[in-house]
Backbone as CSV, one residue per row, in Angstrom:
resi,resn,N_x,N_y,N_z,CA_x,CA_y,CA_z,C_x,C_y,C_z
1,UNK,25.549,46.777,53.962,25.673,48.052,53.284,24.574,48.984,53.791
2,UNK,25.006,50.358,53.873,23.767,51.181,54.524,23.328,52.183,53.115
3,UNK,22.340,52.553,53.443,21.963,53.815,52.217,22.718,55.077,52.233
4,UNK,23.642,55.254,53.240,24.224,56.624,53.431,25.417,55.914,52.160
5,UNK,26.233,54.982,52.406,27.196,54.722,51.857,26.580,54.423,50.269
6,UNK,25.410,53.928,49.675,25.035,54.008,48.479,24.547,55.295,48.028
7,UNK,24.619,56.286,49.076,24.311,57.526,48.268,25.533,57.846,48.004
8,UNK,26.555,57.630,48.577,27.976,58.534,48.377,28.318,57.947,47.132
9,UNK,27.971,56.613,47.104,28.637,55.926,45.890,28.112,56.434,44.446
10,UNK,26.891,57.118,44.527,26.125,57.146,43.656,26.628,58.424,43.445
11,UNK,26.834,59.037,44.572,27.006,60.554,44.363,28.764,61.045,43.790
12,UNK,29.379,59.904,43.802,30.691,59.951,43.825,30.467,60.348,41.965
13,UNK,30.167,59.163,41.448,29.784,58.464,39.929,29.391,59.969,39.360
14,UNK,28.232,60.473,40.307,27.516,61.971,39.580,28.413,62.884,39.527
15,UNK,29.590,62.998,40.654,30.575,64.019,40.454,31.449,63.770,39.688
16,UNK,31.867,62.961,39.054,33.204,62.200,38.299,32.211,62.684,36.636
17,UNK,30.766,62.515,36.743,30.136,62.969,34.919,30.271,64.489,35.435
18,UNK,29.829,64.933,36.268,29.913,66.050,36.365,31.124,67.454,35.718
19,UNK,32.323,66.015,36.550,33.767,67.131,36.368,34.047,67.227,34.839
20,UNK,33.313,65.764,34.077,33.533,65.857,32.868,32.937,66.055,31.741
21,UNK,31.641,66.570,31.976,30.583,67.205,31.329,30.304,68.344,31.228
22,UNK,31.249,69.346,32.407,31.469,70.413,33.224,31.724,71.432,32.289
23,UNK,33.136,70.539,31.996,34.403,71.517,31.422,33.862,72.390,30.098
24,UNK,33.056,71.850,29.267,32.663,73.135,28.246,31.501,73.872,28.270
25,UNK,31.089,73.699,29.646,29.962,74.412,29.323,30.376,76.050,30.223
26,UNK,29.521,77.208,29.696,29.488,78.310,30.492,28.950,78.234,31.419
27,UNK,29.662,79.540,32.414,29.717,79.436,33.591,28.258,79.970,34.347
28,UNK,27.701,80.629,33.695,26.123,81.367,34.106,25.317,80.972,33.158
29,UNK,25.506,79.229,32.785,24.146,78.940,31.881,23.119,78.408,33.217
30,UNK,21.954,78.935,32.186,20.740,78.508,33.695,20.742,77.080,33.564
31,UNK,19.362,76.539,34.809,19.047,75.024,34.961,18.599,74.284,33.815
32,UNK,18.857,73.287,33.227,17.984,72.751,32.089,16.593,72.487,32.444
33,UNK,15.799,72.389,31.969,14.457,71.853,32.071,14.641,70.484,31.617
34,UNK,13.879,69.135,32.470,13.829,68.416,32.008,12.704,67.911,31.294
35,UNK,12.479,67.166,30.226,11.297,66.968,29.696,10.623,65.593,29.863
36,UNK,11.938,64.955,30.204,10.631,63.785,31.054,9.995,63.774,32.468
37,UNK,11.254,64.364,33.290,9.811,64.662,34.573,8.729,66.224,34.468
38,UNK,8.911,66.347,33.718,7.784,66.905,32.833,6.624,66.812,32.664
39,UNK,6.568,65.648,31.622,5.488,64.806,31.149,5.055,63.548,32.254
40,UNK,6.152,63.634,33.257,5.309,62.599,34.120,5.226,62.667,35.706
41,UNK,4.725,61.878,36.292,4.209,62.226,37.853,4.688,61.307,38.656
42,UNK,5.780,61.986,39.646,6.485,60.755,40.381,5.440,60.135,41.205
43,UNK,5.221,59.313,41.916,4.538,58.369,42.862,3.547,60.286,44.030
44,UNK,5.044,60.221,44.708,4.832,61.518,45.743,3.799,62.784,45.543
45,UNK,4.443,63.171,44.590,3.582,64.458,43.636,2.267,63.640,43.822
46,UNK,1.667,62.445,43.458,0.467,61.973,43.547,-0.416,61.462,44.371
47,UNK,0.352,60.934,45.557,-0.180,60.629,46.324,-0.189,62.204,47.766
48,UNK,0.614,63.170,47.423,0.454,64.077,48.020,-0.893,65.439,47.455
49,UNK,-0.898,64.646,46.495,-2.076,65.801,46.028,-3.479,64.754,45.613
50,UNK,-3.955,63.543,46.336,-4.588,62.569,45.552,-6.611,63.389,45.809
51,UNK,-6.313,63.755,47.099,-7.619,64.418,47.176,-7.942,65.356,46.220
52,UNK,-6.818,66.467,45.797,-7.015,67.507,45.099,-7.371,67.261,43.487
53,UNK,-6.571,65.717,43.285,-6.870,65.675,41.797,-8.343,64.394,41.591
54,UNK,-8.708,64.345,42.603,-9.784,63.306,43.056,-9.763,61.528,42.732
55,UNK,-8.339,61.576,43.247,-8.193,59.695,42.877,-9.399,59.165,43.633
56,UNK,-9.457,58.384,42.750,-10.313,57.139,43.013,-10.034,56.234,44.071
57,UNK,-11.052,55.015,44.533,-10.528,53.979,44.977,-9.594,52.752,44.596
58,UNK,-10.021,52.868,43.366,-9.135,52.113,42.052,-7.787,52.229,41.961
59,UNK,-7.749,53.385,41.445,-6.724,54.753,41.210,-5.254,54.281,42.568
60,UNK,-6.081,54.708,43.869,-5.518,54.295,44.949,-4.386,53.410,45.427
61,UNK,-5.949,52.103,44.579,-5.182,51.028,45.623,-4.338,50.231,44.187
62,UNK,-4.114,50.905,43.184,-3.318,50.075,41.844,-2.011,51.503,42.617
63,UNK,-2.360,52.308,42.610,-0.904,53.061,42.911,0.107,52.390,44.293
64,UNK,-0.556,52.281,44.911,0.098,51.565,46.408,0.544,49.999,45.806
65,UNK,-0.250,49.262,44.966,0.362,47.902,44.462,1.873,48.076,43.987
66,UNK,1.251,49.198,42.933,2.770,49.425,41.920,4.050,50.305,42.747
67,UNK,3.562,50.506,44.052,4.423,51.312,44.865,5.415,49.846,45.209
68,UNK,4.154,49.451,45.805,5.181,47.986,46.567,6.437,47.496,45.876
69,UNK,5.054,46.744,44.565,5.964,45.637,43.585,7.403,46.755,43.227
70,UNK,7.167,47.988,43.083,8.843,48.856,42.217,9.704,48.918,43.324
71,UNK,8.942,49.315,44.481,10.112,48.974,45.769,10.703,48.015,46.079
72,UNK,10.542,46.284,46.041,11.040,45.478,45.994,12.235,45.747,45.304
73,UNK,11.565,45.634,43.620,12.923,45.777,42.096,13.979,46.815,43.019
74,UNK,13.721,47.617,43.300,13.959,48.758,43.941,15.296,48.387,44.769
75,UNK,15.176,47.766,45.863,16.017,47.227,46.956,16.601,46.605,46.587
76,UNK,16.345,45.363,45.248,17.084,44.090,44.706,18.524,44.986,44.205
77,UNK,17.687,46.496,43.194,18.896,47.021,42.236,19.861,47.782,43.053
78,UNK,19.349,48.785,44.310,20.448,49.355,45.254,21.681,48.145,45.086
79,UNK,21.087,46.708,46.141,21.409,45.949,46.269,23.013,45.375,45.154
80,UNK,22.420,45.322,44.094,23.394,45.107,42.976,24.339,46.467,42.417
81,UNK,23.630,47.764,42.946,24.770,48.678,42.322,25.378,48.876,43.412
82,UNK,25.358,48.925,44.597,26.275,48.814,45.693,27.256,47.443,45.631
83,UNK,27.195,46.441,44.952,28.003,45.453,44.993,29.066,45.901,43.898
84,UNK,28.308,46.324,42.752,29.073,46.309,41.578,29.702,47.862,42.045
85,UNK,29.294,48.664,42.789,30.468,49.669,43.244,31.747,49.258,43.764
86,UNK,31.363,48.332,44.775,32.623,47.866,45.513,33.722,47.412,44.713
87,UNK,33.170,46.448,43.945,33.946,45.964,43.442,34.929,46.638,42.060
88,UNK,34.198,47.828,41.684,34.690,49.027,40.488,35.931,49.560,41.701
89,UNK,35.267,49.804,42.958,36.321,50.940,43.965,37.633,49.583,43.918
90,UNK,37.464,48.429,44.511,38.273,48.137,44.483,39.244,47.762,43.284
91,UNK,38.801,47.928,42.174,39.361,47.581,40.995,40.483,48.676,40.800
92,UNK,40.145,49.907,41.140,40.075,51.051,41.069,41.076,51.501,41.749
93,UNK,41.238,50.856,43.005,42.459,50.799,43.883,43.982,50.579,43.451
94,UNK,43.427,49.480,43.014,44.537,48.597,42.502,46.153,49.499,41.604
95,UNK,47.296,48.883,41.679,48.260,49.657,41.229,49.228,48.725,40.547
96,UNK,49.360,49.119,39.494,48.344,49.194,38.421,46.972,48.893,38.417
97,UNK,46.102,49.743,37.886,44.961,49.294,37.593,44.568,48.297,36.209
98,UNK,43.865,47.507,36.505,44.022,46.742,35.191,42.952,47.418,34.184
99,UNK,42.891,48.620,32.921,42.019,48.910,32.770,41.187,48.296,31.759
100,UNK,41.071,47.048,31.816,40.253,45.963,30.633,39.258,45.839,31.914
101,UNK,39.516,45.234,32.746,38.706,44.939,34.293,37.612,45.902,34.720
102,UNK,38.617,47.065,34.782,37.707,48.101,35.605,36.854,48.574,34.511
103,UNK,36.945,48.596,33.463,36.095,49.711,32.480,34.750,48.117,32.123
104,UNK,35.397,47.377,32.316,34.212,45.782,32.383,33.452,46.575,33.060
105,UNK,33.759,46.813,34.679,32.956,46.546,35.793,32.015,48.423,35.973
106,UNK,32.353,48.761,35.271,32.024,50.020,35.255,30.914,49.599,34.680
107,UNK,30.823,48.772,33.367,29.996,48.413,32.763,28.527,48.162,33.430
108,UNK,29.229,47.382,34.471,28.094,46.586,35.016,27.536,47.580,36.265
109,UNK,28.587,48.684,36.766,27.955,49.848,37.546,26.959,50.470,36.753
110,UNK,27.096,50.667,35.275,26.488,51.633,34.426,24.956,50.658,34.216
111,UNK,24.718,49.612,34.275,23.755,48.843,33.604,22.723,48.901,34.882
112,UNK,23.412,48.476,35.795,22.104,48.542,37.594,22.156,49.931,37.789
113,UNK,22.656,51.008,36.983,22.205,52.145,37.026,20.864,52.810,35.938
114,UNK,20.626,52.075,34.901,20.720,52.105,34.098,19.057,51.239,34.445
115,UNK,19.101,50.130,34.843,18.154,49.641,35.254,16.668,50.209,36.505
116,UNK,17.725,50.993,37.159,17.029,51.697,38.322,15.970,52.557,37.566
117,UNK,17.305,53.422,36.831,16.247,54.818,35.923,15.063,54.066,35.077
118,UNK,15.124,52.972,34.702,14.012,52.313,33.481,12.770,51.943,34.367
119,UNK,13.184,51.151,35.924,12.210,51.237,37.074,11.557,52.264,36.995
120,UNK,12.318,53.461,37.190,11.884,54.545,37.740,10.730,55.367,36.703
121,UNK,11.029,54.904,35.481,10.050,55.440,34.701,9.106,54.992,33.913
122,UNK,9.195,53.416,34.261,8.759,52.460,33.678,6.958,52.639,35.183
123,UNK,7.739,52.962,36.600,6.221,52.950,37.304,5.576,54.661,36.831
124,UNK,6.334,55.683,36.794,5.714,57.003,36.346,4.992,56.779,34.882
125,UNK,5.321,56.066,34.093,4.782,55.748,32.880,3.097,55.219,33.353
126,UNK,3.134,53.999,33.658,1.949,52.666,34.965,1.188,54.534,35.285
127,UNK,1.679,54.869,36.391,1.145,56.065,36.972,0.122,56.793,36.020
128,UNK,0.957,57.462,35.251,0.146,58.666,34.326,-0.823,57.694,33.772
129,UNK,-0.690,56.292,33.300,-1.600,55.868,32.506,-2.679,55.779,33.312
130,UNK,-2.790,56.211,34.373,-3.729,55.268,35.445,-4.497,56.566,35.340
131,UNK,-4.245,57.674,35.139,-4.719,58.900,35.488,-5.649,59.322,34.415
132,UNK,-6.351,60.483,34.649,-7.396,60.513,33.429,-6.473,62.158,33.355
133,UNK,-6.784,62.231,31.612,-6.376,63.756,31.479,-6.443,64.997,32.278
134,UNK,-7.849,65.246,32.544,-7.977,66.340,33.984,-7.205,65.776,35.213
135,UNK,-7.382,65.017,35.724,-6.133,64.331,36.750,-4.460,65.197,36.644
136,UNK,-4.077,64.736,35.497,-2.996,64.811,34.752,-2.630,66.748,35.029
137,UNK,-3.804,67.065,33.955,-3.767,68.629,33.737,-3.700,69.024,35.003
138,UNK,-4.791,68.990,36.113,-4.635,69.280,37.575,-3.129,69.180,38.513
139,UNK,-2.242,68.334,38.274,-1.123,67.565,38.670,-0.141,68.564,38.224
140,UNK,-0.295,68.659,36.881,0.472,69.776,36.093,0.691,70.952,37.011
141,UNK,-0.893,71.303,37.195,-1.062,73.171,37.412,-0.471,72.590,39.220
142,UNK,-0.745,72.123,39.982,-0.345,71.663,41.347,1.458,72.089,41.433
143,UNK,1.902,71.382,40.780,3.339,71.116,40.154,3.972,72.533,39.961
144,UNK,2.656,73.507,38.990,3.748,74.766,39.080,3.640,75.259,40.032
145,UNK,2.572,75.126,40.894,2.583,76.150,41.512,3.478,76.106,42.741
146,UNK,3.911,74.759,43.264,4.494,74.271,44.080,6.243,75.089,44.173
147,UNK,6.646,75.462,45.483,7.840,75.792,44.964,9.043,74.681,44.415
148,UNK,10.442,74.958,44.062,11.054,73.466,43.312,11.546,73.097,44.521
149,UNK,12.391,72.104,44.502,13.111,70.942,45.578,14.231,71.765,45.320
């Protein structure tokens, strides 16, 4: 399996909530703000600004640990939501579809999805704690000033 094909898969899933999350909302509402990447600091944001907010040696070398160890989890869960895609697409195929089966296996698409995001905020959580308030506040003001993605 390559990462191009787990982005499509992923990206497929985002367009399918999309079409159906879509339908009532207006057409010129602005971006939401989110409030948990908000309150917290992805890996990048930190290690791209580590001089400016004055990490430590400590600081450093616990961020690069917790980089590793989440990248592993990381590869294991691609790993499992690319399987449990396949096997939803091919369910999915099917004619008739059996829908006791597929809405199972969706299940299990939804859970290694589900798992990724808890990774994902479970090391930004690790992160901020590692940080001292001025750190934090500094990261903040960095953050606005930065233009968005």
């Amino acid at each position: 399996m390559n990462m191009n094909k787990a982005k499509r898969t992923s990206g497929w899933i985002f367009a399918i909530g999309l079409l159906f999350l879509g339908r009532g909302l207006p057409a010129q509402q602005p971006p939401a703000q989110d409030p948990v990447a908000e309150a917290l600091f992805p890996p990048d944001l930190v290690m791209a600004h580590q001089k400016a907010i004055g990490l430590d040696e400590a600081q450093r070398n616990f961020l690069r640990s917790e980089l590793l160890k989440t990248q592993t989890r990381f590869t294991e869960l691609q790993w499992q939501l690319q399987d449990n895609m396949e096997t939803l697409v091919g369910l999915l195929k099917q004619n008739p579809v059996d829908e006791t089966q597929a809405l199972a296996q969706l299940d299990k698409v939804l859970g290694s999805e589900r798992e990724i995001k808890r990774a994902q905020i479970a090391l930004m959580v690790r992160i901020k704690n590692k940080l001292t308030p001025e750190q934090q506040a500094r990261l903040r003001q960095l953050r606005s000033e930065s233009p968005p993605h």
